[in-house]
Residue frames relative to the residue before (quaternion, step in Angstrom):
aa qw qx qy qz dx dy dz
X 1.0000 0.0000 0.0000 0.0000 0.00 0.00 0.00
X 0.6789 0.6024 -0.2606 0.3290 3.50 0.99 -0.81
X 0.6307 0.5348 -0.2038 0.5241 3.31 1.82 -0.84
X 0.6777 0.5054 -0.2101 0.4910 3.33 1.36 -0.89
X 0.6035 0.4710 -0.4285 0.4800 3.68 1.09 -0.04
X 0.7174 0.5820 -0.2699 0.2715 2.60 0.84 -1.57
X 0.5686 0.5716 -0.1170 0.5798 3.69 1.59 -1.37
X 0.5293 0.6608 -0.1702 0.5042 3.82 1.09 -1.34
X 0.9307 0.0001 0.0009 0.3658 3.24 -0.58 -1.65
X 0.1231 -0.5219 0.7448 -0.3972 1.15 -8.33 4.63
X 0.0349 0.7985 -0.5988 0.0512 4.24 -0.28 1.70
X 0.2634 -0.5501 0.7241 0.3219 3.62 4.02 3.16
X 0.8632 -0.3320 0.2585 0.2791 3.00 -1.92 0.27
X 0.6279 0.5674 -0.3840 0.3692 4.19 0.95 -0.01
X 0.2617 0.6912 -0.6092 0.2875 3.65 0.30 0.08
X 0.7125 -0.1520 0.2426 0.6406 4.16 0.27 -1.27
X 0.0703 0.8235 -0.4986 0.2614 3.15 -0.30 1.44
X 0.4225 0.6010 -0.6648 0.1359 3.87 0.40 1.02
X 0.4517 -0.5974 0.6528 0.1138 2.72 -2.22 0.50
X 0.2520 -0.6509 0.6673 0.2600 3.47 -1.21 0.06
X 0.4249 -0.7042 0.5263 0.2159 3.91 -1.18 0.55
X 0.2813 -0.7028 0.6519 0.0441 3.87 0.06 1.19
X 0.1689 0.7606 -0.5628 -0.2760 2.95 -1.37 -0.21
X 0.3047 -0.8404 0.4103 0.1803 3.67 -0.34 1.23
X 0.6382 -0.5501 0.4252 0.3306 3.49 -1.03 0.84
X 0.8094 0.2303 0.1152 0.5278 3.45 0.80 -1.94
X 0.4358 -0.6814 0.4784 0.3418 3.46 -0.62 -0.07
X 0.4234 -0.8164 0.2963 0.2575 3.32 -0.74 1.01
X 0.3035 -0.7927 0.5066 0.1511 3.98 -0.65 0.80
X 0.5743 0.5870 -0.3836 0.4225 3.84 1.37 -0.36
X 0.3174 -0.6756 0.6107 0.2644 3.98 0.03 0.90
X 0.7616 0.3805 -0.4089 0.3285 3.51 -0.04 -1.04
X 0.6435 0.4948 -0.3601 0.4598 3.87 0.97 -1.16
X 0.3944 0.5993 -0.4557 0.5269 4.04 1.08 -0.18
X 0.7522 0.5392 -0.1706 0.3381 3.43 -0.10 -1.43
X 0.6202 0.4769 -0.3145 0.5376 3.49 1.49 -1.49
X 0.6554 0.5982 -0.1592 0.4327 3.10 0.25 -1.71
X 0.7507 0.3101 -0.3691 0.4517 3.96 0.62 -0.08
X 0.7758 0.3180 -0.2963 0.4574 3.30 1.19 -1.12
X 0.5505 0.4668 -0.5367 0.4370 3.65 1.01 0.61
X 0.4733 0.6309 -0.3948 0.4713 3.71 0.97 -0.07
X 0.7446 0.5181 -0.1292 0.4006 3.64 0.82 -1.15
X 0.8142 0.2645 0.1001 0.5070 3.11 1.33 -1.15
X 0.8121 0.3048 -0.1986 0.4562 3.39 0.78 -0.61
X 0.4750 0.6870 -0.5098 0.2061 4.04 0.60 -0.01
X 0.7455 0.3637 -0.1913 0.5248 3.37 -0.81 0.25
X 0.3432 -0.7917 0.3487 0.3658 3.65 -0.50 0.43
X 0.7727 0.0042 -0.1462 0.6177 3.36 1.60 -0.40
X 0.0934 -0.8540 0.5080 0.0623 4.27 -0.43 -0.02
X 0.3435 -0.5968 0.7112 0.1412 3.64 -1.37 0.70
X 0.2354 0.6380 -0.7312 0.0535 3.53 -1.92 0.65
X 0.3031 -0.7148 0.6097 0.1594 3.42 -1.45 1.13
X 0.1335 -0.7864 0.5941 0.1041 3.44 -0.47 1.30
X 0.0515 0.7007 -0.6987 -0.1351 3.71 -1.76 0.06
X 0.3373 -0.6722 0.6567 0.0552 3.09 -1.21 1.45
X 0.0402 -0.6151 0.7870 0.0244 2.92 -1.97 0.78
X 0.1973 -0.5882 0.7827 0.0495 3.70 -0.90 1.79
X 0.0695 -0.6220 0.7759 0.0786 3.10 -2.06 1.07
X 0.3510 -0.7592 0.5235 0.1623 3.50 -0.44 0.82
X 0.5627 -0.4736 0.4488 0.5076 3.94 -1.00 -0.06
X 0.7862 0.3272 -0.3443 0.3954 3.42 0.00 -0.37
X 0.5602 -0.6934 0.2260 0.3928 3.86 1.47 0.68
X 0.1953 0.6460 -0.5588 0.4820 3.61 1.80 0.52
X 0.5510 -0.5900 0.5809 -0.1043 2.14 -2.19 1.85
X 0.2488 0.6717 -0.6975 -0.0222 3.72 -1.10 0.06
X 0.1550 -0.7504 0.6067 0.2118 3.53 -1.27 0.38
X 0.0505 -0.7621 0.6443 0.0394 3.84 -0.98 0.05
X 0.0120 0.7999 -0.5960 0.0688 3.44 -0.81 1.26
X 0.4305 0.7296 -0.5034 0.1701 3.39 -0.90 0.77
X 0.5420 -0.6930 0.4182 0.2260 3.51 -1.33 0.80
X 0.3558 -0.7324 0.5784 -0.0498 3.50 -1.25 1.40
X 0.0931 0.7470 -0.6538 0.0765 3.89 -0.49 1.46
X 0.1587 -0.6628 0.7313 -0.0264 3.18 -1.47 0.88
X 0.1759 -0.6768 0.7147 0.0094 2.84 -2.07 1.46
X 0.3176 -0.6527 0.6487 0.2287 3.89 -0.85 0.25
X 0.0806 0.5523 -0.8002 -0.2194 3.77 -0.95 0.26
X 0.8551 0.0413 -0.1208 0.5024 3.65 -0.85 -0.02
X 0.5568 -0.3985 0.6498 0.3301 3.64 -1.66 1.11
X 0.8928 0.1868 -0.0295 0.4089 3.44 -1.33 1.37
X 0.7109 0.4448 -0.1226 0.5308 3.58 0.76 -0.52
X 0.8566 -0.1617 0.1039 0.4788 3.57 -1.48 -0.65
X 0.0067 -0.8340 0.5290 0.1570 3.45 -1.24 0.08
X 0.1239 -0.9370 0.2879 0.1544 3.32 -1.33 -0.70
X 0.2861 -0.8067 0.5160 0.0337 3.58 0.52 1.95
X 0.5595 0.6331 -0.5075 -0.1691 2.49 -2.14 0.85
X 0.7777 -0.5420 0.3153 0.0447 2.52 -1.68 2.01
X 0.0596 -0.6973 0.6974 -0.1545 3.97 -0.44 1.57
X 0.1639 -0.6714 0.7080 0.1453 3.39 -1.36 0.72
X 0.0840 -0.8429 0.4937 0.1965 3.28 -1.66 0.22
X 0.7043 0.3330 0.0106 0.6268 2.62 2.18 -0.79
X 0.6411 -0.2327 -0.7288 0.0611 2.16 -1.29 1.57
X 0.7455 -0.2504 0.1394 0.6018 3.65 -1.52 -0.13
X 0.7949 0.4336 -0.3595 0.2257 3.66 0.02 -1.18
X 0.5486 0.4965 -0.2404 0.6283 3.69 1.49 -0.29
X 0.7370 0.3916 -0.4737 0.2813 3.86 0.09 -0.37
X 0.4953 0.3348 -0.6056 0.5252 3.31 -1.77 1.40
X 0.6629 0.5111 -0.5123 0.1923 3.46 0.15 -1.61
X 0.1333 -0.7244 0.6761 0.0191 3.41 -1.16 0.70
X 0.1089 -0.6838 0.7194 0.0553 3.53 -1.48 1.14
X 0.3220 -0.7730 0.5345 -0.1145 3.35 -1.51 0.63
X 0.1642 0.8496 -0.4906 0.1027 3.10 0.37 0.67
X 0.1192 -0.5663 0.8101 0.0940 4.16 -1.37 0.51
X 0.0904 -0.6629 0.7430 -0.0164 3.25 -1.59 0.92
X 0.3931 -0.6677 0.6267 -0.0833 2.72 -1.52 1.88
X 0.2705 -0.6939 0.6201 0.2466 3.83 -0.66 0.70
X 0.8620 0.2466 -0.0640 0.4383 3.13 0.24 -1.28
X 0.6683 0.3438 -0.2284 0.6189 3.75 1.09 0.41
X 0.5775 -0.3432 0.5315 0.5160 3.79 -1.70 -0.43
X 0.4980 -0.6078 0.5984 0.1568 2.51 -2.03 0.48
X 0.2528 -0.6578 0.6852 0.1841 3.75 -0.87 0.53
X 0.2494 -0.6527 0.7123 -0.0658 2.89 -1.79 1.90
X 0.1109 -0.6321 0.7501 0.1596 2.99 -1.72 0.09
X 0.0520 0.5666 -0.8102 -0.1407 3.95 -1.48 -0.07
X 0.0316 -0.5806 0.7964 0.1661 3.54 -1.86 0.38
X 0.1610 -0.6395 0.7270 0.1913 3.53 -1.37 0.52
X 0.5643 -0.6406 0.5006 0.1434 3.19 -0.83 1.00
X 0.7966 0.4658 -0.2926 0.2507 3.64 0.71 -0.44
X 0.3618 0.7525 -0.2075 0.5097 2.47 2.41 -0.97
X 0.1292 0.6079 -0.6723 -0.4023 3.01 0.62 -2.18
X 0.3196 0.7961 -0.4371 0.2704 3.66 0.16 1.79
X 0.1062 0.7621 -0.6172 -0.1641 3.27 -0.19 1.12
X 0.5542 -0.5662 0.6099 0.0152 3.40 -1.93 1.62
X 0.0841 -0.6461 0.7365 0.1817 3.34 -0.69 0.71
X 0.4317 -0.5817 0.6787 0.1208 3.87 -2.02 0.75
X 0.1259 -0.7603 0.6144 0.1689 3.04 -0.40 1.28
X 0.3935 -0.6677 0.4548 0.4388 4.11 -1.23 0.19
X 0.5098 0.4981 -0.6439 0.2783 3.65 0.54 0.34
X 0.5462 0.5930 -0.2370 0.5421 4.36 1.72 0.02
X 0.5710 0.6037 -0.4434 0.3362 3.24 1.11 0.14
X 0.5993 0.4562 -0.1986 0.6271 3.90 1.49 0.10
X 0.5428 0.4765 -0.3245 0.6107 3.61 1.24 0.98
X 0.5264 -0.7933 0.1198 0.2814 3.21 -0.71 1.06
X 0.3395 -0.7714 0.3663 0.3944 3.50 -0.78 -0.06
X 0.7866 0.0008 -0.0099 0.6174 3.50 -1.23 0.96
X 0.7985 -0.4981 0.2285 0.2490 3.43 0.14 1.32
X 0.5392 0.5429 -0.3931 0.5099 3.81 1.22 -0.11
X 0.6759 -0.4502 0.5137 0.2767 3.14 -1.82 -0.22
X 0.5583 0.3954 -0.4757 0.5529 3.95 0.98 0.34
X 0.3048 -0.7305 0.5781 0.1983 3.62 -1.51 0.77
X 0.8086 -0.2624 0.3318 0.4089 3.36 -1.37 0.18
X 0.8696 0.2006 -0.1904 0.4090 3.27 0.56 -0.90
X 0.4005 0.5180 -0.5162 0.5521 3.70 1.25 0.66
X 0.4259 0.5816 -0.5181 0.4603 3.66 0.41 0.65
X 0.8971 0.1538 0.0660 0.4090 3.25 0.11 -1.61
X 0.6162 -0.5627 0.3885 0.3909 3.20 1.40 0.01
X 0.2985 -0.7172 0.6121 0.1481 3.49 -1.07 0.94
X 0.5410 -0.5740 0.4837 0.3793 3.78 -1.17 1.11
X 0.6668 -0.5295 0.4915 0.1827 3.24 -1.46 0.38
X 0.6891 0.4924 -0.0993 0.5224 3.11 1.04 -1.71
X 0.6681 0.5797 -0.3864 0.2615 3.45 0.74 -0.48
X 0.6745 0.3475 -0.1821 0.6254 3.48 1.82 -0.46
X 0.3873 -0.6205 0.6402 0.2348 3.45 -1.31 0.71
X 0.0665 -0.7548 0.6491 0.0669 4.09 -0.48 1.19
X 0.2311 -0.6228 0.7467 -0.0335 3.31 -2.00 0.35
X 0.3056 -0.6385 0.6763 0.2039 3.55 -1.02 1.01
X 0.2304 -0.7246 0.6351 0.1359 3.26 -1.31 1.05
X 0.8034 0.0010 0.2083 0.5578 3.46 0.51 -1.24
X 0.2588 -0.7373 0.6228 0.0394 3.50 -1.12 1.16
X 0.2447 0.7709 -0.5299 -0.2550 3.60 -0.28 0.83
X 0.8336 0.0884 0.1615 0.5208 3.45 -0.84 -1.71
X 0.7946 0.1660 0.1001 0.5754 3.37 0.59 -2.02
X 0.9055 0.0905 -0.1948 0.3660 3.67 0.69 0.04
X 0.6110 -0.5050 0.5278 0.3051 3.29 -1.34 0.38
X 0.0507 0.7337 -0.6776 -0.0073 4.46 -0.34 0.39
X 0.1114 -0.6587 0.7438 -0.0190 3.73 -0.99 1.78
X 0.0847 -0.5287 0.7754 0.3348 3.50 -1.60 0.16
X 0.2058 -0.6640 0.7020 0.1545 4.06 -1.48 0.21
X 0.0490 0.6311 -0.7687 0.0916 3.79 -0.97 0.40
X 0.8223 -0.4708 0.3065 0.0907 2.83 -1.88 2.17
X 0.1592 -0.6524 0.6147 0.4137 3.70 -0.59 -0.19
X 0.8240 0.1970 0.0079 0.5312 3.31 1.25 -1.40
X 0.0316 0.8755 -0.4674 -0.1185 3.21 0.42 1.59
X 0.5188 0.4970 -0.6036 0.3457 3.84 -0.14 0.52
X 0.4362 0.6135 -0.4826 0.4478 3.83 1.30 0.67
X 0.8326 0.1304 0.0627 0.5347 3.72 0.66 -0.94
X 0.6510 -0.5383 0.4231 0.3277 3.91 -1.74 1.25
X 0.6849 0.6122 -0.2531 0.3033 3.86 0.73 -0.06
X 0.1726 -0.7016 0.6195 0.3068 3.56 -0.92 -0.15
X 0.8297 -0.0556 0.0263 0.5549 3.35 0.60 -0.97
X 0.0457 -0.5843 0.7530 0.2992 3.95 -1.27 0.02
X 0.1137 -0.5557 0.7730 0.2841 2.89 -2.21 -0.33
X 0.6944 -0.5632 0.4177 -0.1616 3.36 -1.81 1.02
X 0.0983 0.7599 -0.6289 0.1320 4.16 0.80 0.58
X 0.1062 0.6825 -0.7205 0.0618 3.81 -0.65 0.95
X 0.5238 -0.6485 0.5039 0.2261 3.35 -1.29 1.05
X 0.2681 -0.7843 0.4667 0.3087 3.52 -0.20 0.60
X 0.4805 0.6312 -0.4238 0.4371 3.77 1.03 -0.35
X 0.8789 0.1322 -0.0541 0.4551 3.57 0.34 -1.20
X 0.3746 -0.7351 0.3041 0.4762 3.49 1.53 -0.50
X 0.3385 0.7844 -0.4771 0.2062 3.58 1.69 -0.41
X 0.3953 -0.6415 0.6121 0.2399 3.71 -0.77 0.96
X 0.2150 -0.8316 0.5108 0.0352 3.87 0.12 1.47
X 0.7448 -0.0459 0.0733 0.6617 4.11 0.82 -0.51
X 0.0260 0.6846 -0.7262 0.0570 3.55 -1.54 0.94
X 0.3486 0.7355 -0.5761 -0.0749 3.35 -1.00 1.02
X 0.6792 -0.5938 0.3823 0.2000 3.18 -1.93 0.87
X 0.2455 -0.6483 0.7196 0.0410 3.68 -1.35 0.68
X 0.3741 -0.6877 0.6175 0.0759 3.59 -1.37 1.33
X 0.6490 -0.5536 0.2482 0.4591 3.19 -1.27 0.38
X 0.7604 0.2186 -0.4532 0.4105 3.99 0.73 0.42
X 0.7042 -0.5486 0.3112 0.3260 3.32 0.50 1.45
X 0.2001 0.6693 -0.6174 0.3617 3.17 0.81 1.64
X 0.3789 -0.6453 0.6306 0.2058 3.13 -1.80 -0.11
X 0.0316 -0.8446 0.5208 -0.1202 3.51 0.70 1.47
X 0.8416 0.0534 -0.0872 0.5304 4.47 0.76 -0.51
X 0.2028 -0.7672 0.6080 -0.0256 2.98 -1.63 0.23
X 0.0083 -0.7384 0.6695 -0.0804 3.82 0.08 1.18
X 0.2351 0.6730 -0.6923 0.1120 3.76 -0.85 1.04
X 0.5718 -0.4792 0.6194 0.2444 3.51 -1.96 0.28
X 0.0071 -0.7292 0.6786 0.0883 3.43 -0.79 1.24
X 0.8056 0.1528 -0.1269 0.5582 4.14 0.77 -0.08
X 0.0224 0.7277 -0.6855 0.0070 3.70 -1.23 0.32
X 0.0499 -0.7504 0.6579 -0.0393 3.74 -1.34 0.85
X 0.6084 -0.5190 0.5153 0.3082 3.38 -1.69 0.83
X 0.2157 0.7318 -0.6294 0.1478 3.94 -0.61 0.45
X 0.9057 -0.0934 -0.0675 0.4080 3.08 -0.76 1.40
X 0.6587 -0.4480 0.2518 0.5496 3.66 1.40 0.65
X 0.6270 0.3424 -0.4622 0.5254 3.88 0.88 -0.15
X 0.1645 -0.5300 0.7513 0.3572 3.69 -1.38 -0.26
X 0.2905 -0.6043 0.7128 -0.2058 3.11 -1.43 2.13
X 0.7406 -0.4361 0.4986 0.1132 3.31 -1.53 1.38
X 0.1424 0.8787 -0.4349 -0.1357 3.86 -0.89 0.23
X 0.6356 -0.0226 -0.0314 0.7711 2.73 1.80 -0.34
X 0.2157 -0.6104 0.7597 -0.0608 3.50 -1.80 1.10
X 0.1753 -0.7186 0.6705 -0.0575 2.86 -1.80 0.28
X 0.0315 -0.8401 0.5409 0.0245 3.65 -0.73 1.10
X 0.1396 -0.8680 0.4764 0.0081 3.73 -0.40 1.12
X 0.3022 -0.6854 0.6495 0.1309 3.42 -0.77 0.75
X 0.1334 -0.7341 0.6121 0.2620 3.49 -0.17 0.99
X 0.8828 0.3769 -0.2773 0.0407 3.54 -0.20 -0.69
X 0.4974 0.5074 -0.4228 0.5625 2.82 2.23 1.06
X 0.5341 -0.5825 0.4813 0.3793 3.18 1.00 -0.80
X 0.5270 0.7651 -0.2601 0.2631 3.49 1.37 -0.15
X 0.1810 0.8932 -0.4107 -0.0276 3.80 -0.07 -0.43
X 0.4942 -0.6593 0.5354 0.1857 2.99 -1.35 0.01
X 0.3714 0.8032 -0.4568 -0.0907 3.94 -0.94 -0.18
X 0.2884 -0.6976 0.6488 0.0964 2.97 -1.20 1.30
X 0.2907 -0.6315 0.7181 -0.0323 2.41 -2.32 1.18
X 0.1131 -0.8287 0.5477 -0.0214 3.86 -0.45 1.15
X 0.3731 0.6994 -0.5834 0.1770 3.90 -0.92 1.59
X 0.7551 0.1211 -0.4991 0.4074 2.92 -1.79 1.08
X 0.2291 0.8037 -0.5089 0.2064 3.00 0.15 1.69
X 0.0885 -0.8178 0.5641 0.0722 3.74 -0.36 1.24
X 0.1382 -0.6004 0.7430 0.2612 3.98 -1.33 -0.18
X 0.8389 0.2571 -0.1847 0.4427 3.31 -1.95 0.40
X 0.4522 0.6609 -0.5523 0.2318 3.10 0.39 1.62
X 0.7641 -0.4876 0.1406 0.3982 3.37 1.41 0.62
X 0.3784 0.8285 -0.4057 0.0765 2.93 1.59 -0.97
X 0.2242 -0.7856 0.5253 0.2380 4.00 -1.19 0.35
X 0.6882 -0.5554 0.2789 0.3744 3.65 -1.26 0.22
X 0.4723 0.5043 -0.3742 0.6185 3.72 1.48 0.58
X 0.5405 0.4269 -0.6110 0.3903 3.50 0.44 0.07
X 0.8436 0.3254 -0.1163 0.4111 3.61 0.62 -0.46
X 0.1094 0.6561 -0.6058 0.4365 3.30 1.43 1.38
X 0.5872 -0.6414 0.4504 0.2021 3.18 -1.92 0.67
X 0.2391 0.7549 -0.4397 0.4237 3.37 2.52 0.63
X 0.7707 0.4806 -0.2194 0.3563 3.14 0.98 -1.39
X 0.5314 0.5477 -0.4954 0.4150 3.44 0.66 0.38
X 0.7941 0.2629 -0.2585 0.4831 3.38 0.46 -0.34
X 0.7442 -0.0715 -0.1585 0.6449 3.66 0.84 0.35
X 0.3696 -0.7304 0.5735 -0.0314 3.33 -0.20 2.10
X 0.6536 -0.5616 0.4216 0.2822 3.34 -1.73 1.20
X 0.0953 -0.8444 0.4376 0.2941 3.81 -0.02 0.64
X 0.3625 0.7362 -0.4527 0.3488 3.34 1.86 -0.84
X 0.7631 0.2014 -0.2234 0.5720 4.04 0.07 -1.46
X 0.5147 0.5642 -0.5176 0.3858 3.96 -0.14 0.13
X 0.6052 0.5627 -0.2618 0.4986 3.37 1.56 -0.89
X 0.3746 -0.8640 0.2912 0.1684 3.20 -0.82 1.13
X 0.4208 -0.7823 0.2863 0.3592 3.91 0.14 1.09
X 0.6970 -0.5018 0.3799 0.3436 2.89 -1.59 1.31
């Protein structure tokens, strides 16, 4: 288990994902204000928020794995820094495991993993942040969100109901891709389906929304799905009892809390 996490351990952009619902007179023509306007949609509503995810990994050969565990977020600044963290409960060989995460706008993020059996806290290096997490088909960085800045985007196509970016790497020997392209709902801005292209312009993944629900005034993501096209493999998550704006403070997410997590927000809300 220790090699597999470690090697192993993403809400693409769906881990915790509400949106508010703008509504724009005109259709927008500024790629870069697109770009704000999705990854603050994805990431930033509410100032902080709880969600109980379960994963289901299908492998190529149609093998099962399940993974269950509970996801809090803190905002220090609308848009700016943040702060995740990731409790397992399920199954036995994962529960305790705790991930950490401190988002950096303008820099890497700084991980943590502890594996409880070890009693080990892992530092995450960021050259691992595009490797998977906890064995499924979301990476490290579909947790917390990829930087904006790190890709040069282009509007391809404006239609009815969505927004279509292509994005290319600044620094591609950083990441498995050459290029992704981008379906944002124009109604809510929620980045509805992204898939990647390898370095001979294959289609090789596929992170899309298969459900979304109203929950607490945002409409919020419920289930997603990652897909390895070129095994056939995937991943889906399933996201409930989810609240925003529950107070949370800047010690829920101290590196105390890996080894004896906040039980107060782990507790599920009335």
């Amino acid at each position: 288990m220790f090699k597999s996490l470690l090697t192993g351990l993403t809400l693409s952009c769906f881990l915790f994902l509400p949106v508010s619902a703008p509504a724009y007179a005109d259709d927008l023509t500024n790629v870069t204000e697109i770009v704000k306007q999705a990854n603050q949609a994805a990431y930033y509503q509410g100032a902080d928020g709880r969600s109980e995810a379960r994963m289901l990994i299908l492998d190529a050969q149609g093998r099962k794995q399940q993974r269950q565990f509970t996801i809090l977020r803190r905002d220090h600044s609308d848009g700016g820094d943040q702060q995740f963290l990731v409790v397992f409960s399920r199954p036995a060989d994962v529960r305790n495991t705790v991930f950490l995460v401190e988002k950096h706008a303008q820099s890497d993020d700084d991980r943590w993993l502890y594996l409880p059996g070890l009693d080990l806290v892992k530092r995450i290096s960021a050259g691992d942040k595009r490797t998977s997490f906890v064995g499924s088909h979301y990476f490290y960085e579909d947790v917390s969100g990829r930087n904006p800045n790190a890709d040069q985007h282009r509007l391809l196509e404006t239609s009815s109901e969505f927004y279509r970016l292509e994005s290319t790497p600044e620094d591609a020997a950083t990441v498995e891709f050459s290029r992704y392209q981008v379906w944002i709902d124009k109604r809510s801005m929620l980045p509805m389906k992204i898939e990647y292209y390898d370095a001979n312009d294959k289609l090789f993944r596929r992170v899309e929304v298969l459900a979304t629900a109203d929950v607490d005034g945002y409409p919020t993501v419920t289930r997603s799905r990652v897909s390895d096209l070129l095994s056939g493999a995937s991943t889906t998550m399933e996201f409930r009892f989810i609240r925003y704006d529950l107070g949370m403070q800047a010690d829920v997410f101290s590196e105390r809390s890996l080894r004896n997590p906040p039980r107060r927000w782990l507790k599920r809300p009335e």
